[in-house]
N, C-alpha and C positions, 0 to 999 in steps of 0.2 A: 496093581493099577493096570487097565486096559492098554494095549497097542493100540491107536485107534490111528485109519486111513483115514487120508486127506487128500485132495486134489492141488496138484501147486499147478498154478498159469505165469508162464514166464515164456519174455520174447526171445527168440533165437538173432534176431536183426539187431534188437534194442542195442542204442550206444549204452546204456545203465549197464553194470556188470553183473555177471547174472547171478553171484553170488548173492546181493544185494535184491535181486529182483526176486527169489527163492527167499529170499528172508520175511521181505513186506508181505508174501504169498502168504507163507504161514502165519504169520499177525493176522491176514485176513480172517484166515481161517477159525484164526482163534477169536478175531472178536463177529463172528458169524454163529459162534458157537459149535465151529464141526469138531473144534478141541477145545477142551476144556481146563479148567486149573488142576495139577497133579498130573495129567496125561502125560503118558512117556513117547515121546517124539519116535519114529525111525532110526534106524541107525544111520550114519553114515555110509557104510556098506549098501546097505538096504535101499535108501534115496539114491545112490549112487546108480544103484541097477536101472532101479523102477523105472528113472527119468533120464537114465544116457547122460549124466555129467561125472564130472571128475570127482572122484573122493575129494580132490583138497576145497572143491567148488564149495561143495556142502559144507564139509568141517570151517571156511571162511563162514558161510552164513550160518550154522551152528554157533560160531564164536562170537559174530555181530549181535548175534541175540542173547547172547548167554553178556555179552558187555552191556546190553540194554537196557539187562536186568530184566528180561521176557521172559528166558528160561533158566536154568540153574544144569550145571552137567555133575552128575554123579560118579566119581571115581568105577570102573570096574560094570557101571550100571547103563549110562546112555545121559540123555537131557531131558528133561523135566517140565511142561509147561507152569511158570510160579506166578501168573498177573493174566486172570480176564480183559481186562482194555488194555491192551499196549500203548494202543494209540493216544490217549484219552492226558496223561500226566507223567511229567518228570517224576522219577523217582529217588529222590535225594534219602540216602542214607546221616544222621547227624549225631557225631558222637561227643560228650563233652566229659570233662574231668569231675564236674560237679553240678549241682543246679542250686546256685545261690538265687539271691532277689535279682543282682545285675545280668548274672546272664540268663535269666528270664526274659530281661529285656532285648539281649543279642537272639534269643531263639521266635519271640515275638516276634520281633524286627524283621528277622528274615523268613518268616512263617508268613509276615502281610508284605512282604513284598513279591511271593514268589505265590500267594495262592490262588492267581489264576492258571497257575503255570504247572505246578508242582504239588505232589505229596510227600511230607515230610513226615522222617519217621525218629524219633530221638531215642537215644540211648546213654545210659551214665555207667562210667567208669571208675569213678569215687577215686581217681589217682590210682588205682590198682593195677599193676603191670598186668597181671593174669587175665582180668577182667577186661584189657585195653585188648588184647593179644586173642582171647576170645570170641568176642563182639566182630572185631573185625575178620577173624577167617572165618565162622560161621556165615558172616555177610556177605562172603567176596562176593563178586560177577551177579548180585541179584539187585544192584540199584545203578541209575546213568551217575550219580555223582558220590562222592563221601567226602561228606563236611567235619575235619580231626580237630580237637582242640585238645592239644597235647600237652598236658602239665602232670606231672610227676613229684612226688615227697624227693626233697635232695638229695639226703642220707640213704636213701632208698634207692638211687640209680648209681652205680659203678658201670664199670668199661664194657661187661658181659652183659648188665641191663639196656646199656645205651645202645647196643649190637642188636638187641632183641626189636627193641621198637622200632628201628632201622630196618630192620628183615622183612617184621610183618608190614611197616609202610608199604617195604618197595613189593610185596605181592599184591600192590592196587592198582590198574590201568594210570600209569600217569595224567592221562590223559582226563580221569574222574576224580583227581586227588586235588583238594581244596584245604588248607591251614585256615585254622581263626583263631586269633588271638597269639599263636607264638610257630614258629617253625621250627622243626628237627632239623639242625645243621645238614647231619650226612645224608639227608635226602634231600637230592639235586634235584629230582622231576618230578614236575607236580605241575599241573593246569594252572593255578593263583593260589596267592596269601593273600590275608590282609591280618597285620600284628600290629603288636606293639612291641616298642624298642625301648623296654622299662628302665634301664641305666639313662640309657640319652633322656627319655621322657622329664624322670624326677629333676635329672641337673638341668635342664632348660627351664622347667617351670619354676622351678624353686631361686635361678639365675633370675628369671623374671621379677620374681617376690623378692626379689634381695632388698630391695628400699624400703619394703615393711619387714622386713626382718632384722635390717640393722638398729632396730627397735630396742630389740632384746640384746643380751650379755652372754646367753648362751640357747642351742637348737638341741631337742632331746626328740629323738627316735624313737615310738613302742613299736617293736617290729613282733610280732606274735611268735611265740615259738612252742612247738610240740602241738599246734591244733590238727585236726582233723584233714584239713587242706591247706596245705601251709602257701603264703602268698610268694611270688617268684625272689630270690634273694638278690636279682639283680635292684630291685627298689634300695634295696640298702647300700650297694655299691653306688648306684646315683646319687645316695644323699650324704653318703663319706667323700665322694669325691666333689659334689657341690661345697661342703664343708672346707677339706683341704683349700681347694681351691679360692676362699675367699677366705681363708683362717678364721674360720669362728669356732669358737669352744662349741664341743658338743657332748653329748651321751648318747648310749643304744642302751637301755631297756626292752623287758619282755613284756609287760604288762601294767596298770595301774590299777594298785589294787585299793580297796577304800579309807587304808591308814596312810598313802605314798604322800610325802608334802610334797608342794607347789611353791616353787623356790619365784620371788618376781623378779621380773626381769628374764625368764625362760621363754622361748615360743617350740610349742611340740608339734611332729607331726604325728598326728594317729593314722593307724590301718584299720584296728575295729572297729565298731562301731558301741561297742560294750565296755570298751577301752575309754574311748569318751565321755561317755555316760558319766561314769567315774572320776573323770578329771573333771569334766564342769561342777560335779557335785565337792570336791575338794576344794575347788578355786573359791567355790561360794561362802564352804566351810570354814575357811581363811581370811574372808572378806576382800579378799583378790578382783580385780575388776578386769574381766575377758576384752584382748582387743587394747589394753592400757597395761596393765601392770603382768598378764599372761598374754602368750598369742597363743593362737589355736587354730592349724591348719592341716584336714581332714584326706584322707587316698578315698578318691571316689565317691562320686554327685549321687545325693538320694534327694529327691523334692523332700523330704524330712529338715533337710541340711538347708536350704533354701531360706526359711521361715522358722529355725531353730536357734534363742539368743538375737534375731534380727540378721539373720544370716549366718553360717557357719564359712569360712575361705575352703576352699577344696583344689586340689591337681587332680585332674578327672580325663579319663577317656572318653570318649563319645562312641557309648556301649551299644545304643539303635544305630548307629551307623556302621559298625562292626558287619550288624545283619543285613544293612542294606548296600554296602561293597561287595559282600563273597555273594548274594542275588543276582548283580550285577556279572561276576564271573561266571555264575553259572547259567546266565541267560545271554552269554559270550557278548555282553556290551564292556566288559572289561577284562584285562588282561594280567600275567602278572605277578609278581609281589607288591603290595601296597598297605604304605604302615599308613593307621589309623591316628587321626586324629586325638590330641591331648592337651589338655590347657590348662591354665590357672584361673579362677574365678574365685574374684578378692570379693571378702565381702567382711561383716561387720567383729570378727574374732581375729583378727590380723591386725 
């Protein structure tokens, strides 16, 4: 790749510090076309000579830009120009655990609230530390924000995993680090969150639904176990300690399968949605009547669930507004950790 010369214009008077004025100089440049994408910057040394300023002057506006995600610095080698328009869009990095149907709608969400603003770029992690751990140091210093959505198989994190995720977080400018959907304890500095609080979430809403619950003689749980991405275990601690807390008989099951009977007088709550399927088709099998003699109240709103049986009941997050909070932080209208909205929505299976 070419050394290619550039002219930087900066004030010697200006109150602006001229690190900063040496920085926008070279953006010009770049979206002038005197530099182009891959061109290898000056050194430090080298601008230092040419223009009479301080080595640390440059290496500031070197770092400004390499934080901007303009340029990228190569261990051993120098900086990198990595973005023809600097000027032009945010460049939000967004990495998630999976891409199910709902967080389709968190990535939508914050895709139309940020797309005059921003280029987003997604990447999936499939729960794979390796992959989590990858993704992110290949990316460092090349985007202004990183949107983490950090979920992990249980069995699969001990002490020496939870250290790892912890390490590669904190190699992210605090200042561009963004949570959705769960935070890492041991990382204290981060620009915003916005989560959910899954133990508080289930025992509030299902405290809410208690008057159509004491319906039933006992609450049975299919909490999935062994899938692909497994759901956070805090859910089940929410709905043993809702239990406790108002003594009602219950069960944890792993699945329902299409010989499992349908005891009346039960109300379940499901996670999957395959899981369901299943139980409406057994309740029917039984001559069971949903909503009277089963309840049936569903982890997270699908328009399916709406107009299925004359409504399904759900405890649901408000999965577009996920996307339209952390928008929000990253166009510094809000600040912060901020947990996400959760609700019950009773309908015709309760």
């Amino acid at each position: 790749m070419e050394l290619r010369k550039f002219v930087l214009d900066f004030d010697e008077n200006s109150s602006e510090p001229k690190y900063k004025q040496i920085a926008k100089s070279i953006v010009e440049n770049i979206e002038a076309g005197r530099i182009h994408v891959g061109d290898q910057l000056p050194s430090i040394s080298q601008l230092s000579i040419d223009y009479l300023v301080s080595r640390d002057t440059v290496e500031k506006a070197y770092r400004l830009l390499r934080d901007q995600g303009v340029v990228e610095s190569v261990k051993g080698k120098g900086f990198y120009v990595l973005i023809s328009s600097p000027g032009s869009k945010i460049r939000v990095f967004v990495l998630f655990n999976k891409l199910s149907s709902y967080k389709k709608v968190v990535y939508n969400s914050l895709a139309y609230e940020l797309r005059n603003h921003a280029k987003l770029e997604l990447f999936v992690y499939h729960c794979n530390l390796e992959l989590f751990e990858s993704y992110i140091t290949d990316k460092l210093g090349r985007y202004n924000y990183y949107v983490i959505m950090p979920h992990f198989i249980d069995s699969e994190i001990g002490p020496a995993e939870k250290n790892r995720i912890t390490t590669v977080l904190n190699k992210i400018n605090p200042e561009k680090l963004i949570f959705l959907d769960n935070i890492v304890d041991n990382v204290v500095k981060y620009k915003g969150a916005v989560y959910q609080d899954f133990k508080s979430d289930v025992f509030n809403a299902l405290s809410e639904a208690s008057e159509q619950l004491r319906k039933y003689k006992k609450l049975v749980i299919v909490f999935p176990q062994n899938v692909p991405y497994p759901y956070p275990k805090k859910i089940l601690e929410g709905f043993r300690k809702f239990c406790g807390f108002n003594n009602f008989e219950f069960e944890e099951v792993t699945e329902i399968k299409a010989n499992t009977p349908v005891s009346k007088g039960t109300a379940y709550l499901i996670i999957e949605e395959s899981d369901l399927s299943k139980l409406i088709k057994n309740v029917r099998n039984q001559n069971l009547k949903i909503g009277l003699d089963v309840g049936i109240l569903t982890y997270n709103d699908t328009p399916l669930k709406e107009v299925l049986l004359e409504g399904i009941s759900v405890i649901s997050t408000e999965f577009s507004q996920l996307g339209v909070l952390a928008s929000k932080i990253i166009l510094n209208e809000l600040s912060g950790a901020v947990k996400n909205e959760f609700k019950l929505v009773l309908r015709n299976s309760l």
